[in-house]
N, C-alpha and C positions, 0 to 999 in steps of 0.2 A: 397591585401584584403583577399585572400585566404588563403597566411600566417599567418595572424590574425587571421580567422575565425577556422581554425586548430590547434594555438597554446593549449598547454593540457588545461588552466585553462577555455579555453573558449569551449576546448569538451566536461570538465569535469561539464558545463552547460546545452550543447545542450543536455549531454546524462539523466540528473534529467530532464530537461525539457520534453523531450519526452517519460519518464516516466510515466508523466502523463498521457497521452493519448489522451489528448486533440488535436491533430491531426490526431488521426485515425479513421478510419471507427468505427462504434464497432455493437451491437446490436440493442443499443440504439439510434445512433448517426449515421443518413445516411449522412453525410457529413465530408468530410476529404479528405486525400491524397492518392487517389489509391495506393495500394499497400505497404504503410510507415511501416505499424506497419512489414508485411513480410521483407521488405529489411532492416529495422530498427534489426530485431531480427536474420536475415541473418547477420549483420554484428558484432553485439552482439556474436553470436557462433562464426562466423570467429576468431574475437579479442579474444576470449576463447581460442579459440585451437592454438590459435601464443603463446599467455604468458602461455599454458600449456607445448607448446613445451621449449621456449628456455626463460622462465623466471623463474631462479633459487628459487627466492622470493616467489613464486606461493606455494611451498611445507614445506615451514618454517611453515605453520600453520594448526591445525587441521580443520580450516574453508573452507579450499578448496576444502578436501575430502567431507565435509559437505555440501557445494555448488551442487560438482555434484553428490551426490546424488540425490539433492531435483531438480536438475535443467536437470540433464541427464536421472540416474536410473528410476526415480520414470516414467518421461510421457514414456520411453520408453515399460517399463513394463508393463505400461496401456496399452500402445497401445498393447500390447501382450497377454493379456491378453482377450481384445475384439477381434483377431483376432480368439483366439483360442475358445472364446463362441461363438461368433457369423459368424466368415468368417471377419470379417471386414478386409480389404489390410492394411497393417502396418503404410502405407502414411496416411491414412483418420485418422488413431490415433495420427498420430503423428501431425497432422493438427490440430484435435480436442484437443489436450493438449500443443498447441505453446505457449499458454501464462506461461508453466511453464521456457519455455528457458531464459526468462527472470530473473530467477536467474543466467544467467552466466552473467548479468549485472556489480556481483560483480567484475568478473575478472578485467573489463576493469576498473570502477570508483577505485577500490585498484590501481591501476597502473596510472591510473589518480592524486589523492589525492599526490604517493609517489613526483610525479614529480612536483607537483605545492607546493607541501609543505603548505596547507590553515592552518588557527586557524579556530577554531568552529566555529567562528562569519561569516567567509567567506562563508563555505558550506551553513550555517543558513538564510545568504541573496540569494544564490541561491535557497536553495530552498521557501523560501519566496515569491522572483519573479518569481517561476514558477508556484505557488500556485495561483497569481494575473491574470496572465497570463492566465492562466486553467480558471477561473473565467470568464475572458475577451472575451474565446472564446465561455464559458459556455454560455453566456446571449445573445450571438448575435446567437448565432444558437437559445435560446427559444426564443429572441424574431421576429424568423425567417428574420433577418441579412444578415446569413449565411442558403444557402438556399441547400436542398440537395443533395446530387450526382446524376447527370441525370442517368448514370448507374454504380448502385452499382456492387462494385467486386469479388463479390458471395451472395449466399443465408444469409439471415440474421434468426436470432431467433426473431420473431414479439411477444412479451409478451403482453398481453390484461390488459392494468394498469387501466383499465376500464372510466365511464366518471368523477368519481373525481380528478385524475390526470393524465390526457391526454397530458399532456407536461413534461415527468417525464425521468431527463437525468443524469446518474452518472456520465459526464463529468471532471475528474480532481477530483472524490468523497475525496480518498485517498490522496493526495496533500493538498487539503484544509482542511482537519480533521489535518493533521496535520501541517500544518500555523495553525489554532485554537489553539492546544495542546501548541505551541512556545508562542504564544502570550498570554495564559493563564499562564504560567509561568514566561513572563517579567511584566505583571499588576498584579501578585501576589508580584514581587519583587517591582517595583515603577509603578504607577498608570501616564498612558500616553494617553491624547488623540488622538493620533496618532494612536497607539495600540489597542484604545479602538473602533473607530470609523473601525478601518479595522477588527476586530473579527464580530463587527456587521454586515460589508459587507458581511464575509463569511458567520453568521449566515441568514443572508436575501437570500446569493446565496443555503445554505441550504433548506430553507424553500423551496423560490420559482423553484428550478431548479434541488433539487437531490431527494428532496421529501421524503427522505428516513425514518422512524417513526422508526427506531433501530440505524441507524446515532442517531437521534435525541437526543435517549434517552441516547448513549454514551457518547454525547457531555456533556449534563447536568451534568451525572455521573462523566466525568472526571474534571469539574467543581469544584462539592464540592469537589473531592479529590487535586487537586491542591490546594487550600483554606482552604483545614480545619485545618491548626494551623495557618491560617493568616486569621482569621474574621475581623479586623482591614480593612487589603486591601479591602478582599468579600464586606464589608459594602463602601466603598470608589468606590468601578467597579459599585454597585449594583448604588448607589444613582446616577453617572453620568451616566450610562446609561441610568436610568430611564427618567431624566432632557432629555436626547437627543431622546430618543424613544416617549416621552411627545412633543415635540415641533415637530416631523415628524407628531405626527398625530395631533396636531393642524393643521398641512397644508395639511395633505390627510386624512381627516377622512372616507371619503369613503374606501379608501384601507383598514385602520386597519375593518372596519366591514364586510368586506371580507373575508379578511383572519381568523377575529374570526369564519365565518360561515364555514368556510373549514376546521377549527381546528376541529369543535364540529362534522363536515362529515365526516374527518381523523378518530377520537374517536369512531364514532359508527361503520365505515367499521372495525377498527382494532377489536371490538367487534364480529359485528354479522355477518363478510363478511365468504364467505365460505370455508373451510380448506385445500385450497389448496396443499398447502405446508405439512399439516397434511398426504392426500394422497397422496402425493408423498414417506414419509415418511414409508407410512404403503405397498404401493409397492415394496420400495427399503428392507423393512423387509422381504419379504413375496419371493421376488426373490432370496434373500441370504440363505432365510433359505431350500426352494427349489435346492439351488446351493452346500447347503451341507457346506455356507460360508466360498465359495473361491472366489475370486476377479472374475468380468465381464468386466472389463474395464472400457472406457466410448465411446459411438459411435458420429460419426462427423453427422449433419444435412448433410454435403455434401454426404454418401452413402448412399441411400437408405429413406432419412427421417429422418434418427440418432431414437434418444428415440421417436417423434412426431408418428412414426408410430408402433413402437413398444408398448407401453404405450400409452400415450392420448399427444395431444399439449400445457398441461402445466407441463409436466413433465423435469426438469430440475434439471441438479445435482450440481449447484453452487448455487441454492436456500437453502439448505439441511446443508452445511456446511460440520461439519464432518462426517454427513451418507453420503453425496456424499463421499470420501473418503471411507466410509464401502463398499460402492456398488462397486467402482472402485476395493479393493484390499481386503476384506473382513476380514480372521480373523487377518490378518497381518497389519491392523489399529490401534492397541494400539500401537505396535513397532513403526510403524511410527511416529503417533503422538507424543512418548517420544521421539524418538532421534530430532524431529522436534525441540519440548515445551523444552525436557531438553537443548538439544544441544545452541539455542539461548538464554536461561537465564545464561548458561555457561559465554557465548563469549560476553553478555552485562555487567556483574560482573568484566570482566576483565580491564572496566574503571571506576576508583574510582572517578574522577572529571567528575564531568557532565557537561555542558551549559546548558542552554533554550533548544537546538537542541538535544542532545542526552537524555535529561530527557523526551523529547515530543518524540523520536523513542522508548524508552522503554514503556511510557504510552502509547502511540499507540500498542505496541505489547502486553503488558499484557490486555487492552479491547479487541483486538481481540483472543485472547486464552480463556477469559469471552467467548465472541462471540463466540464462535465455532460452534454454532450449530445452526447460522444464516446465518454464513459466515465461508469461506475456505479460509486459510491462506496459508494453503499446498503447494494448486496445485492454486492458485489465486493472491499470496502474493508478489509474485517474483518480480514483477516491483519497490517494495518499499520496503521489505526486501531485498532485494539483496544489493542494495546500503544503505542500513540503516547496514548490516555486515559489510560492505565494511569501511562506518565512526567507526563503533564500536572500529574494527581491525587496525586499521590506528590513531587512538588516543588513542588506549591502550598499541601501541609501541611508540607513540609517545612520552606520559605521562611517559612510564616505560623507555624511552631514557635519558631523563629530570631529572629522579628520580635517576639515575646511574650516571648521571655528575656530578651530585651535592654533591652525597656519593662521588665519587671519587675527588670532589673538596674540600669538608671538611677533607678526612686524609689523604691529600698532604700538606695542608698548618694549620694541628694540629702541635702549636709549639712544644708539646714533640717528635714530630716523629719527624719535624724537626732536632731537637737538636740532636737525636738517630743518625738521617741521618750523623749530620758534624761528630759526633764521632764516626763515621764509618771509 
């Protein structure tokens, strides 16, 4: 059994799966595996630095270097950044910016992919079922299931989502947006109610369980854009949807006037709630320009308080997106963000044929580049770009392998070269 459970194509599961997050502790989410997401990412850098060592492959591509930059340089220098603003010990930085090691993800899934040799469609059902999955674990912790860790394995960040959504979990967010994107692109090509009824499930796990009102409006967004030279399809999703959303609330019509009253409380807190995120913004201005806009790092909750006691306790730099990024490395944020933005439309160009799957990791990457200044891809991103390079890289030699057979099998067996051949 353990055989099994270690053969590659079945790591090369466990490790999208745990991507997700949907086993870990998080901020949001007081229940999970003591310790999973450290030992998880403990063995993530391990497997990095063996196939840095003694795997040849590793250096055939500029994506490596590219990796660890974003995945090594970048948290290291933060953390050095705050040591050297603030005193912070190098460990507390390097803790507060763990979730970027999570780009050396890539290493292992490229080494993964080379050995199982998958087509699109196989990565496309992993991640699929992990996206269900995340889902599965998502609703059972709201609808308290899954109940939470009698003692948590350190200090968490408590955000005050206030009493409109008091049950509000990013569990599996990024997983499920894109299961969305996938399945928006096979009911673009033929209209399935299979496909159709599981986008609604993630859009209901949406709704009810990520809460997120900029999710939301991506989703829409990427919507029409998958759609708009196929209005035929959009009208064909549109109308069975509606037939199936129509016949839910003939049987719950209490729910839907529920949820209409929370849409229309959504709307006016996104209106008249107060600007949090604004001040944090005009803080994170006011420190940099004070700093003479040189990078401050970012500090851990675990020394001293982190930002909560420095600033106020809604001050958070993954709220921010790219001024989290200003604040952490200051004037040396355009650089980054170019080799980041350029570097990955590079290495997504390099595959001409797309799937369902690799058209949804590019759509996901270009709304969060939109996104930037909601969300941090940077220092955030790594659990699903990493392994979204890792597919990129992996079917653009695979496609350019394919593409090289095939020249070399057309002018081997071109009759005049033939003919050249015998009268040789």
């Amino acid at each position: 059994m353990l055989k099994n459970l270690l053969a590659y194509r079945n790591l090369l599961f466990i490790v999208i799966f745990l991507n997700t997050g949907a086993l870990f502790l998080s901020d949001d989410k007081k229940s999970g595996i003591l310790f999973l997401r450290e030992v998880y990412l403990l063995g993530v850098v391990a497997a990095a630095f063996m196939l840095c060592l003694i795997w040849r492959r590793v250096y055939q591509s500029k994506a490596a270097l590219w990796i660890l930059l974003f995945g090594v340089f970048i948290p290291v220098f933060s953390a050095l950044l705050a040591y050297l603003n603030f005193g912070q010990p190098l460990i507390y930085g390097l803790l507060e910016e763990r979730r970027s090691l999570a780009w050396l993800s890539f290493f292992l899934v490229l080494f993964l992919l080379i050995k199982t040799k998958p087509e699109q469609k196989h990565i496309e059902a992993f991640f699929m079922t992990s996206a269900v999955l995340a889902t599965v674990v998502g609703f059972m912790y709201y609808f308290s299931i899954i109940p939470d860790n009698a003692i948590p394995s350190f200090a968490k960040d408590v955000k005050d989502t206030g009493d409109l959504r008091p049950n509000r979990y990013r569990i599996g967010a990024g997983a499920v947006t894109l299961g969305a994107y996938i399945l928006l692109y096979r009911l673009r090509d033929r209209l399935s109610l299979k496909s159709l009824a599981l986008l609604l499930y993630f859009a209901a796990y949406l709704w009810l369980v990520v809460q997120t009102r900029s999710t939301m409006l991506i989703w829409a967004l990427a919507a029409v854009w998958v759609f708009r030279k196929r209005l035929d399809s959009a009208a064909k999703v549109l109308v069975t949807a509606g037939i199936l959303l129509g016949m839910s609330y003939l049987l719950f019509p209490e729910f839907y006037a529920m949820q209409y009253e929370k849409l229309l409380l959504m709307y006016d807190e996104a209106i008249n709630s107060p600007g949090v995120r604004d001040d944090t913004i005009a803080t994170i201005l006011d420190a940099q320009a004070r700093n003479n806009h040189i990078g401050m790092g970012a500090l851990s909750l675990q020394w001293n308080g982190g930002f909560g006691a420095l600033y106020d306790p809604h001050f958070y730099l993954s709220d921010v997106g790219i001024i989290g990024v200003y604040y952490r490395f200051g004037f040396l944020t355009p650089l980054i963000a170019l080799i980041f933005y350029g570097g990955f439309i590079y290495f997504m160009r390099q595959v001409p044929n797309k799937s369902p799957l690799l058209k949804a990791f590019q759509l996901g990457f270009w709304f969060s580049m939109i996104n930037m200044f909601m969300s941090n891809s940077i220092m955030y991103g790594g659990d699903t770009l990493g392994i979204t390079l890792a597919c990129f890289l992996y079917f653009a030699r695979m496609q350019a392998s394919e593409a090289a057979q095939k020249q070399y099998e057309r002018v081997n067996h071109d009759p005049v070269h033939y003919r050249h051949y015998k009268l040789e």
